[in-house]
VOBASE-527568 format. One record per atom (N, C-alpha, C): residue number from 1; residue in three letters; chain; atom name; x, y, z. Coordinates in steps of 0.05 Angstrom, whole numbers. Example, Ala and Ser with C-alpha at 12.3 -4.5 7.8 and 13.67 -1.06 7.14 Angstrom:
(1,'ALA','A','N',(264,-114,156))
(1,'ALA','A','CA',(246,-90,156))
(1,'ALA','A','C',(264,-66,156))
(2,'SER','A','N',(257,-45,142))
(2,'SER','A','CA',(273,-21,143))
(2,'SER','A','C',(258,1,157))
//
This chain:
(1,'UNK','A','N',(17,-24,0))
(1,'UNK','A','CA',(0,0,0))
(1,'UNK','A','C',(18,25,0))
(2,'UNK','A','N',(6,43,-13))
(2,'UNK','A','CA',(26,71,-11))
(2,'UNK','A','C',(9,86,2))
(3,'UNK','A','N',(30,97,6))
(3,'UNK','A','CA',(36,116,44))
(3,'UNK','A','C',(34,141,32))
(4,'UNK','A','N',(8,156,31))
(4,'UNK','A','CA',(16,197,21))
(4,'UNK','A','C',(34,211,30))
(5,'UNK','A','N',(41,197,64))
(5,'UNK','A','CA',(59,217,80))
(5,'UNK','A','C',(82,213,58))
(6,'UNK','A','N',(101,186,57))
(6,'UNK','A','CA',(118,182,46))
(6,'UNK','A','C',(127,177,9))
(7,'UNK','A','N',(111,208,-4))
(7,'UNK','A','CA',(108,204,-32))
(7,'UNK','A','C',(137,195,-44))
(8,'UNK','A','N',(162,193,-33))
(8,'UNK','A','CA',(183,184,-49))
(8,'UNK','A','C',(199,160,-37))
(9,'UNK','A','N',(180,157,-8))
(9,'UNK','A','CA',(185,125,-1))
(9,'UNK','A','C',(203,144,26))
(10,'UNK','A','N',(201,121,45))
(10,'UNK','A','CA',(216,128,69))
(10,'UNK','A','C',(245,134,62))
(11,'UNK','A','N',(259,151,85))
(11,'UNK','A','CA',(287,151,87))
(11,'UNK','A','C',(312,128,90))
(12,'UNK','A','N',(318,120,75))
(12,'UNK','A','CA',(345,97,73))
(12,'UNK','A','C',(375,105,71))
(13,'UNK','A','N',(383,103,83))
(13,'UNK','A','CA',(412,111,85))
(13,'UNK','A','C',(427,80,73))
(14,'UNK','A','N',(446,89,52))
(14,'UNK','A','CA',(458,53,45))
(14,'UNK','A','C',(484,54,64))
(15,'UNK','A','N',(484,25,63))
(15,'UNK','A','CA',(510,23,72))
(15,'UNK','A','C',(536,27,76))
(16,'UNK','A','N',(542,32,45))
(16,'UNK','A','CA',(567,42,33))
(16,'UNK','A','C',(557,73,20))
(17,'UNK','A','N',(563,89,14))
(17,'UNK','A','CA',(556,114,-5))
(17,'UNK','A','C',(589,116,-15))
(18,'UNK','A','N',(580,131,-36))
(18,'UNK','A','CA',(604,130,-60))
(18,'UNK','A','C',(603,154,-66))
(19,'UNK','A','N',(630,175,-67))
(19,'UNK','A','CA',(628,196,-85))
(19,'UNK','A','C',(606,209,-98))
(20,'UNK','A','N',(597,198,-116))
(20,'UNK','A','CA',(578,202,-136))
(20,'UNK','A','C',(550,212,-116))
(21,'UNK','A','N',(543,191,-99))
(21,'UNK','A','CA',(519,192,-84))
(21,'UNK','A','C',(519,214,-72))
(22,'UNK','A','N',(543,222,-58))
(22,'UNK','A','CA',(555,249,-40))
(22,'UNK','A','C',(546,273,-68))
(23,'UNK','A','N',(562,274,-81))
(23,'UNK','A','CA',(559,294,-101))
(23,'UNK','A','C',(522,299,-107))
(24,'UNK','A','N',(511,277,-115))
(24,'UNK','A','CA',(486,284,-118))
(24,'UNK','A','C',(461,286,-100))
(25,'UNK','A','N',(475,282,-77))
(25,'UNK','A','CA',(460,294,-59))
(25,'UNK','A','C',(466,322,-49))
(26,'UNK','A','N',(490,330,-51))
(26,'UNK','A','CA',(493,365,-54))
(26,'UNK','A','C',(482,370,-72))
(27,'UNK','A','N',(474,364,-99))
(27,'UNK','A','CA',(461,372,-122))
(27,'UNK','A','C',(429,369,-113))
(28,'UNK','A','N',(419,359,-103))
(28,'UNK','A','CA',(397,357,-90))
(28,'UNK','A','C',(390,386,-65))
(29,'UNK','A','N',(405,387,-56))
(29,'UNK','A','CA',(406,416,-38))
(29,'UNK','A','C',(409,445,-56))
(30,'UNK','A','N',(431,436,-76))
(30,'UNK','A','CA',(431,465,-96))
(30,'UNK','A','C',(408,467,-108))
(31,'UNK','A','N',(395,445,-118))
(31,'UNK','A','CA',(369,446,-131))
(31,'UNK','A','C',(340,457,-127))
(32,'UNK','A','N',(339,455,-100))
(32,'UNK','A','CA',(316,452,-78))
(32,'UNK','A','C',(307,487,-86))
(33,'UNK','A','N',(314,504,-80))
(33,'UNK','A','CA',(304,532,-85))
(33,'UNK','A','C',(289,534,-113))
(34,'UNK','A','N',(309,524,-133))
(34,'UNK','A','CA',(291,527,-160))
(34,'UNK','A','C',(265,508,-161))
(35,'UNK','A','N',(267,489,-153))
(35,'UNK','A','CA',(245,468,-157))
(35,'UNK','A','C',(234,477,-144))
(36,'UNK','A','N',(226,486,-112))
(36,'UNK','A','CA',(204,503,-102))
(36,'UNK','A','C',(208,524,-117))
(37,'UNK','A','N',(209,539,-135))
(37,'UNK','A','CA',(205,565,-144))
(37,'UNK','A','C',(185,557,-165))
(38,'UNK','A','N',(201,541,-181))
(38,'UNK','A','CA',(187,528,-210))
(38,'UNK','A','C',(151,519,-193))
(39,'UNK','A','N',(154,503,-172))
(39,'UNK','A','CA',(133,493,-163))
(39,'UNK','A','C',(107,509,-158))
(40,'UNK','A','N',(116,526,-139))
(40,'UNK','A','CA',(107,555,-130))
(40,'UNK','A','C',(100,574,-148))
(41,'UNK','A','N',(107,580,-165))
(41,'UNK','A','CA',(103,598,-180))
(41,'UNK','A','C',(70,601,-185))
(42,'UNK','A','N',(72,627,-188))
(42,'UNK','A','CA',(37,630,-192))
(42,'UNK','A','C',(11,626,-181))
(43,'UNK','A','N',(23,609,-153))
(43,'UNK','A','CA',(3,594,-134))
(43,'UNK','A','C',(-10,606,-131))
(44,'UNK','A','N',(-32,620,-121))
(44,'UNK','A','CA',(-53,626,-113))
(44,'UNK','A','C',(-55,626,-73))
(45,'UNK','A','N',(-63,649,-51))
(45,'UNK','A','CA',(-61,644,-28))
(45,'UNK','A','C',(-86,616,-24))
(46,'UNK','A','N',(-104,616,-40))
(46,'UNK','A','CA',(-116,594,-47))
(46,'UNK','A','C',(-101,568,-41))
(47,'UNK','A','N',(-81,568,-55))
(47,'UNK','A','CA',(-69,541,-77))
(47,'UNK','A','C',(-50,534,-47))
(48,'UNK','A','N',(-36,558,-36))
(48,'UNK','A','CA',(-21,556,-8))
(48,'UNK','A','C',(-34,551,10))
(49,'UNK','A','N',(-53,538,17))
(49,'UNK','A','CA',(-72,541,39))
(49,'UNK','A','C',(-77,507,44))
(50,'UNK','A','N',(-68,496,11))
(50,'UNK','A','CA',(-80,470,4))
(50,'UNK','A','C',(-69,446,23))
(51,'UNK','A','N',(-69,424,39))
(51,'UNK','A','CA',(-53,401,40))
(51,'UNK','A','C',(-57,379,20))
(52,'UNK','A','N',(-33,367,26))
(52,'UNK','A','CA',(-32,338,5))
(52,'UNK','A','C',(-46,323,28))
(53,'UNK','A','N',(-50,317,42))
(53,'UNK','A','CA',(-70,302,65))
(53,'UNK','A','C',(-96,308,79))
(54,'UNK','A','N',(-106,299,96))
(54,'UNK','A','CA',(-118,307,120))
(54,'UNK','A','C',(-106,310,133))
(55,'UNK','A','N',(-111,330,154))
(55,'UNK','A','CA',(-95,336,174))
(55,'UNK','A','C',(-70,338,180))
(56,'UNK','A','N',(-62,349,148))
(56,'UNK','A','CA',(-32,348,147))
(56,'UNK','A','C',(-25,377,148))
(57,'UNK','A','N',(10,388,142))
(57,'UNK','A','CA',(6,412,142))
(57,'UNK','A','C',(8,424,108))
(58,'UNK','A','N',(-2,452,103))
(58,'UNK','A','CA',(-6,471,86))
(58,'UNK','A','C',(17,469,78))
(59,'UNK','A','N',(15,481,37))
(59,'UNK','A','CA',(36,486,32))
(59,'UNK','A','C',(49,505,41))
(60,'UNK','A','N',(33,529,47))
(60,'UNK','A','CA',(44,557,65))
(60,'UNK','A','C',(68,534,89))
(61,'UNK','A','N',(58,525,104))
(61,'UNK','A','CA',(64,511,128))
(61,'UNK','A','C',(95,497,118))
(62,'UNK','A','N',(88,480,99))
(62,'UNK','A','CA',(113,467,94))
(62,'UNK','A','C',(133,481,84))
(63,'UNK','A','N',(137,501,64))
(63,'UNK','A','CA',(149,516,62))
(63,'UNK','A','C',(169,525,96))
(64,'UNK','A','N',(149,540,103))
(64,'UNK','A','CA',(165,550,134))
(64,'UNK','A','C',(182,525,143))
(65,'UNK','A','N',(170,502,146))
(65,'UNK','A','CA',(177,484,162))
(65,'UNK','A','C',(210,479,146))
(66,'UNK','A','N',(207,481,116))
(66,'UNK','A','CA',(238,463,102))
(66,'UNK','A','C',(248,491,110))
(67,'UNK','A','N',(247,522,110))
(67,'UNK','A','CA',(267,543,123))
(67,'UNK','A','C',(273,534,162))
(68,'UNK','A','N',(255,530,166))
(68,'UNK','A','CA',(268,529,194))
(68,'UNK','A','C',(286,504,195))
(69,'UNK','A','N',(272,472,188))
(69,'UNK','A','CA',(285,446,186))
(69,'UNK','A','C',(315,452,172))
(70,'UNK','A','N',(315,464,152))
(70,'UNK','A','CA',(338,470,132))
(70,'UNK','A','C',(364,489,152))
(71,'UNK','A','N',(350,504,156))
(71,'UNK','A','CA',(370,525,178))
(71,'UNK','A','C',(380,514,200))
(72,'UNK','A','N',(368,485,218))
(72,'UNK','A','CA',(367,480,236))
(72,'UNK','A','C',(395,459,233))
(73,'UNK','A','N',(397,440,207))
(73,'UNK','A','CA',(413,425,195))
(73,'UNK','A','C',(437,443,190))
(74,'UNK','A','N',(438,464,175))
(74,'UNK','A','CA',(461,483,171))
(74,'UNK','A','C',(477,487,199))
(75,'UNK','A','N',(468,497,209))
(75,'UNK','A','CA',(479,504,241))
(75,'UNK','A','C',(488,473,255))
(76,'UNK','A','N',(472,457,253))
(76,'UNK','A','CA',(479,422,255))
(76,'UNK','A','C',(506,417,251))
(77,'UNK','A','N',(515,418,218))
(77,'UNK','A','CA',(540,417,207))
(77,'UNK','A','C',(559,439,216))
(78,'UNK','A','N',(553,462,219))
(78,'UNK','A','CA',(580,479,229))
(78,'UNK','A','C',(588,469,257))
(79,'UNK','A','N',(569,465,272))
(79,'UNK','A','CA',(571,454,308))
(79,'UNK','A','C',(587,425,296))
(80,'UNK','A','N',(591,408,274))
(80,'UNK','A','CA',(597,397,276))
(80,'UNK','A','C',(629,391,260))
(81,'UNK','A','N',(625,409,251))
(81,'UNK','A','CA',(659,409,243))
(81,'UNK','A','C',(675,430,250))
(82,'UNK','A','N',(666,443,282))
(82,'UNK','A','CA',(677,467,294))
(82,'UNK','A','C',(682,449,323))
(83,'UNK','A','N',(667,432,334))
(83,'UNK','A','CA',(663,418,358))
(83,'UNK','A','C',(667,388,359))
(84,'UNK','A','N',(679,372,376))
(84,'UNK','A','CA',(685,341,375))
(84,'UNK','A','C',(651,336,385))
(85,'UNK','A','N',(640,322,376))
(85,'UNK','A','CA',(616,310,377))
(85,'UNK','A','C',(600,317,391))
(86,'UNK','A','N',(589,349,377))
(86,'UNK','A','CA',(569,368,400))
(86,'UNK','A','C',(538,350,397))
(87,'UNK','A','N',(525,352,426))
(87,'UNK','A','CA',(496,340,421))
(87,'UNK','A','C',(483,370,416))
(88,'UNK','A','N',(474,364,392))
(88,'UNK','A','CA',(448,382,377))
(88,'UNK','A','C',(431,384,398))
(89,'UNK','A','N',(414,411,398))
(89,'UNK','A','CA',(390,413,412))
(89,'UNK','A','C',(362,402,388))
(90,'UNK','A','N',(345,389,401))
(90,'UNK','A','CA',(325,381,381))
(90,'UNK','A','C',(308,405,384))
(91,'UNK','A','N',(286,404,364))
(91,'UNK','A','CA',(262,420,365))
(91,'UNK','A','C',(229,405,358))
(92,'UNK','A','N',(222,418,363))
(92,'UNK','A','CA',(190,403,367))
(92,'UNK','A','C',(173,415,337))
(93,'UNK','A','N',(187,408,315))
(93,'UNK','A','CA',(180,423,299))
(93,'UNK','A','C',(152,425,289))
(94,'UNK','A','N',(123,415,311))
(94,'UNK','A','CA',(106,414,307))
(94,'UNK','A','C',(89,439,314))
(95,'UNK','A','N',(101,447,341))
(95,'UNK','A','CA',(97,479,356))
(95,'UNK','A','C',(125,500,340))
(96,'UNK','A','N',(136,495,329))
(96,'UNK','A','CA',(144,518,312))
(96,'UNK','A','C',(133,523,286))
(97,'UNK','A','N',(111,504,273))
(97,'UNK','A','CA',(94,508,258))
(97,'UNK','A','C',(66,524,270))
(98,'UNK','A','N',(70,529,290))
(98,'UNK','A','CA',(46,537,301))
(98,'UNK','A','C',(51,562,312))
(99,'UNK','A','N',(80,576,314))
(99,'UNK','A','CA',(88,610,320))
(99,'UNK','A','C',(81,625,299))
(100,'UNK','A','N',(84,651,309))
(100,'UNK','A','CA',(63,670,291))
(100,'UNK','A','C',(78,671,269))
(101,'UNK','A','N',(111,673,268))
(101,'UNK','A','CA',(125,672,241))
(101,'UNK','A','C',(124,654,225))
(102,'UNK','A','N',(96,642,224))
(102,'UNK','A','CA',(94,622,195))
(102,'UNK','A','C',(73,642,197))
(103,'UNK','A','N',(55,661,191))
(103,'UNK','A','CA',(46,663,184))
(103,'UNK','A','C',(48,685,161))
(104,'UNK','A','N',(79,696,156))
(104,'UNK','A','CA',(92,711,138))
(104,'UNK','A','C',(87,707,114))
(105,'UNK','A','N',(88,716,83))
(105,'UNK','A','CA',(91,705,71))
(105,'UNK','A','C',(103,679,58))
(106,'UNK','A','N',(89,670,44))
(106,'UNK','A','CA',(115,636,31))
(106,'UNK','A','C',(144,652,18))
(107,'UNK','A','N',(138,673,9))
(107,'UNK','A','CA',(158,694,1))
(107,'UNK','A','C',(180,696,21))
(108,'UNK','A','N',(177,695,37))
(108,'UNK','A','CA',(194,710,59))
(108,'UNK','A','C',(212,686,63))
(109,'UNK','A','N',(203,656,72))
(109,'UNK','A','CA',(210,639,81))
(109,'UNK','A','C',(234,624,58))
(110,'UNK','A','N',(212,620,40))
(110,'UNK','A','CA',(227,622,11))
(110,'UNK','A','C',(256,636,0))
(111,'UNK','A','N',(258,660,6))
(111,'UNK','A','CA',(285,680,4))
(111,'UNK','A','C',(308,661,27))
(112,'UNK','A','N',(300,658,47))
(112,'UNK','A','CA',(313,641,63))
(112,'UNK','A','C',(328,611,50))
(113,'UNK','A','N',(306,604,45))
(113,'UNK','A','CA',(311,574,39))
(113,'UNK','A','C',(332,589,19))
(114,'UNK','A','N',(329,597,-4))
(114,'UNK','A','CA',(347,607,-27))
(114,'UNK','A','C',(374,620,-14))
(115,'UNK','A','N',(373,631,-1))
(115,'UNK','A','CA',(399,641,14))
(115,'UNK','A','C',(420,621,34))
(116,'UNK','A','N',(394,610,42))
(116,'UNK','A','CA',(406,590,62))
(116,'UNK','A','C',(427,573,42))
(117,'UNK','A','N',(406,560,23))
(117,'UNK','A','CA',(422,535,5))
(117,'UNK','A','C',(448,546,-12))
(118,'UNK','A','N',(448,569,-16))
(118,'UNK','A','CA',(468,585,-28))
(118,'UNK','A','C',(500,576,-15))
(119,'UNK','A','N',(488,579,21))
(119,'UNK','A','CA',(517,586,28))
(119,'UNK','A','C',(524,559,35))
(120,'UNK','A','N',(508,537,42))
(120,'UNK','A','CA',(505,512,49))
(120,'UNK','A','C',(512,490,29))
(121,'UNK','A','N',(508,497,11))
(121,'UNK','A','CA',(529,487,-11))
(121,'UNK','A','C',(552,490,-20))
(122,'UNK','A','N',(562,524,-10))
(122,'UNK','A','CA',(589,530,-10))
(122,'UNK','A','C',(600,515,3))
(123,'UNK','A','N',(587,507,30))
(123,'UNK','A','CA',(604,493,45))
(123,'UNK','A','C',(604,462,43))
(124,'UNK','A','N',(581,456,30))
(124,'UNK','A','CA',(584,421,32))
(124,'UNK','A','C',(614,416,18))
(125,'UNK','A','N',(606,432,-8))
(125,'UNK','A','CA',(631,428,-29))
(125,'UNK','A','C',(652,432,-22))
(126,'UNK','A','N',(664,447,-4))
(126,'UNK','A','CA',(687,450,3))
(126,'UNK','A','C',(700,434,26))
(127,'UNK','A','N',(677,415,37))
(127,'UNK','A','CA',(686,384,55))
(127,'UNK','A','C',(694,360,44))
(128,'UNK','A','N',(716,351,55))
(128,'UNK','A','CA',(730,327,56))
(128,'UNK','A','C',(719,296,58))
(129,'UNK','A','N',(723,282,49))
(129,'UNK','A','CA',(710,261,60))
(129,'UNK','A','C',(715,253,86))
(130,'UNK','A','N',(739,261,97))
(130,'UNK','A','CA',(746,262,132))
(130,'UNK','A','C',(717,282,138))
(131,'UNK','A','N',(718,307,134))
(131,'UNK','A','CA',(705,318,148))
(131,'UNK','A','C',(673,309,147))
(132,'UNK','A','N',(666,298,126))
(132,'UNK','A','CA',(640,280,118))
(132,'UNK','A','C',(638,263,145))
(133,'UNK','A','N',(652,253,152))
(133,'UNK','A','CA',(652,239,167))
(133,'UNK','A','C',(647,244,200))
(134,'UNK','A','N',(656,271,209))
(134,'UNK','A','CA',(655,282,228))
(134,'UNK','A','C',(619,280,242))
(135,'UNK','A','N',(612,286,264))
(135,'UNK','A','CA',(587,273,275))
(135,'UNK','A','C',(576,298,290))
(136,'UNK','A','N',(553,295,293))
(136,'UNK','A','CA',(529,303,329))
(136,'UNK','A','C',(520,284,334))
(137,'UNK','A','N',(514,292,360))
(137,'UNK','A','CA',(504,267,374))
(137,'UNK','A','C',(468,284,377))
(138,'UNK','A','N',(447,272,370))
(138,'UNK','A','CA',(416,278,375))
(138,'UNK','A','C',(415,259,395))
(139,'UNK','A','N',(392,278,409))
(139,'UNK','A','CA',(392,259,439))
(139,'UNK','A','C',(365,240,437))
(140,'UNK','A','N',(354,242,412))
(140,'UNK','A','CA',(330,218,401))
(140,'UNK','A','C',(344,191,388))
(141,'UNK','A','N',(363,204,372))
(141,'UNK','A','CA',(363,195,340))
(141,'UNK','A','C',(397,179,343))
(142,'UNK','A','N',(409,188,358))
(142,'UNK','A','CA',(437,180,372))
(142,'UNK','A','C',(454,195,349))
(143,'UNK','A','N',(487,182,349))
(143,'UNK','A','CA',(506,193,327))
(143,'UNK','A','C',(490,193,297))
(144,'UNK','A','N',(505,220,288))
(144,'UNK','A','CA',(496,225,261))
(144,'UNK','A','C',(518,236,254))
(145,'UNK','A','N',(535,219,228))
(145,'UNK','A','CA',(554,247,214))
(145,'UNK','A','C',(550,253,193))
(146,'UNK','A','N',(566,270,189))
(146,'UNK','A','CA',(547,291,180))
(146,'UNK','A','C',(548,278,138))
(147,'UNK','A','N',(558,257,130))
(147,'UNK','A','CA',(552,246,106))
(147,'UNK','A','C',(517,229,106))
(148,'UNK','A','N',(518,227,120))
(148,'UNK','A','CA',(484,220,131))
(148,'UNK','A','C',(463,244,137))
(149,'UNK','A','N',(480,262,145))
(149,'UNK','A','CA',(465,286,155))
(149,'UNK','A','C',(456,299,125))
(150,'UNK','A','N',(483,290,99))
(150,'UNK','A','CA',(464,308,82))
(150,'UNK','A','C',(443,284,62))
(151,'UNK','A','N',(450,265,60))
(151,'UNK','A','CA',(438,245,57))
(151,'UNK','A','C',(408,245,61))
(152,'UNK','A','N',(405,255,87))
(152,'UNK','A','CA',(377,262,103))
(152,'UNK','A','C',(358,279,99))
(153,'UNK','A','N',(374,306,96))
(153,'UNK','A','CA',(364,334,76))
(153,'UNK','A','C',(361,332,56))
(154,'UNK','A','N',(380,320,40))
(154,'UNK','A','CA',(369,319,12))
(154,'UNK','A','C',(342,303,2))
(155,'UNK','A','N',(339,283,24))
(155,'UNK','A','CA',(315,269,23))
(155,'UNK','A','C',(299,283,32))
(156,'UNK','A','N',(294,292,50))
(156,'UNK','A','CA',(274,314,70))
(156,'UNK','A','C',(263,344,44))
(157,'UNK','A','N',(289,349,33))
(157,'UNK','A','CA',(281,371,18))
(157,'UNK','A','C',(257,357,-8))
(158,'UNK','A','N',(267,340,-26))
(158,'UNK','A','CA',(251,320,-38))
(158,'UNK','A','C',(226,308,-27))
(159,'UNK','A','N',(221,303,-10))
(159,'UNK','A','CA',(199,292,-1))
(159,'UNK','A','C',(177,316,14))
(160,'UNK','A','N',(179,335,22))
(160,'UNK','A','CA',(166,359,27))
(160,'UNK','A','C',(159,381,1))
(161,'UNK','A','N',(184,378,-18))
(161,'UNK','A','CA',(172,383,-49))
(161,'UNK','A','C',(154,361,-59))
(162,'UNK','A','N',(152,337,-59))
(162,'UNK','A','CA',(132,324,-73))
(162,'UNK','A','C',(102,319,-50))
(163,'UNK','A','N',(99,333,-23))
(163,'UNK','A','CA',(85,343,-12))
(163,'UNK','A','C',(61,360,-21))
(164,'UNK','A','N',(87,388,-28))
(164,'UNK','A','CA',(71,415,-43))
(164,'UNK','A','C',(60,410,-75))
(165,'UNK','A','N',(77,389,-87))
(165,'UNK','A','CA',(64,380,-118))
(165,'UNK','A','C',(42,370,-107))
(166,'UNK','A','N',(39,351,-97))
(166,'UNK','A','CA',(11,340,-89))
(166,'UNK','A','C',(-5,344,-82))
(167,'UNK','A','N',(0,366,-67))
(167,'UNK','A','CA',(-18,393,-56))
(167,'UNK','A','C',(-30,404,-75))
(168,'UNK','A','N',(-14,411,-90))
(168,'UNK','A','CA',(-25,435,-111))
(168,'UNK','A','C',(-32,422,-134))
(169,'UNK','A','N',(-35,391,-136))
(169,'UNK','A','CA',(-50,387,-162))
(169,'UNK','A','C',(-81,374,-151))
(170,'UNK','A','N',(-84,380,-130))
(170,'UNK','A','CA',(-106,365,-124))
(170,'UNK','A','C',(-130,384,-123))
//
């Protein structure tokens, strides 16, 4: 049976990852701004209002959620190739969907995400496979380094875009 939550299939991390996989999952993060733009475009506050579910959240909503989730991962990786195995603080990203600053424009959040991924790619690219390797510790989720960490986002960014497609063709 298919799962709406999970339109591109759950998160899998392989075993081994190779170069290539690394590379196209930074290409997956450079990407992410235009494909929500391309997506977005023209929406309607209508069309933003829409979910791909019941009781799921808005595209307005999801949007906010991949700027804060996205920012939250950025800061993740610097704590983690600045610090020997800092534990991340988590967030409840269910009540930060619910502060008044989602209720800004998708515009606003949007410029973010685009800025964010800008500089966040500067930096993936310029890591080592040593430093790929470097970790946080989440106090749910246990060690994470950070070649998994982008592994994760790049999936997270993908799967919250085929969210808002789904949203908006329905």
């Amino acid at each position: 049976m298919n799962d709406i939550r999970y339109p591109i299939g759950q998160f899998r991390f392989p075993e081994v990852t190779t170069a290539q996989q690394v590379r196209e999952w930074m290409e997956d993060i450079r990407l992410l701004p235009r494909q929500l733009a391309e997506t977005l475009g023209g929406a309607s506050e209508q069309s933003l209002a829409k979910s791909y579910r019941e009781n799921g959240w808005t595209v307005s909503q999801l949007v906010h959620h991949i700027a804060d989730s996205h920012m939250n991962s950025y800061i993740r990786f610097k704590l983690a190739l600045t610090e020997d195995t800092p534990t991340i603080k988590p967030y409840n990203e269910e009540d930060w969907a619910r502060l008044p600053d989602c209720e800004v424009p998708v515009a606003t959040s949007y410029k973010m995400i685009e800025s964010l991924h800008e500089r966040w790619v500067y930096l993936l690219t310029s890591l080592t496979e040593q430093q790929l390797q470097r970790a946080f510790n989440h106090p749910d989720s246990g060690l994470m380094t950070l070649v998994k960490a982008l592994a994760l986002y790049a999936w997270h960014g993908k799967h919250h875009l085929a969210h808002i497609q789904n949203a908006l063709s329905n």
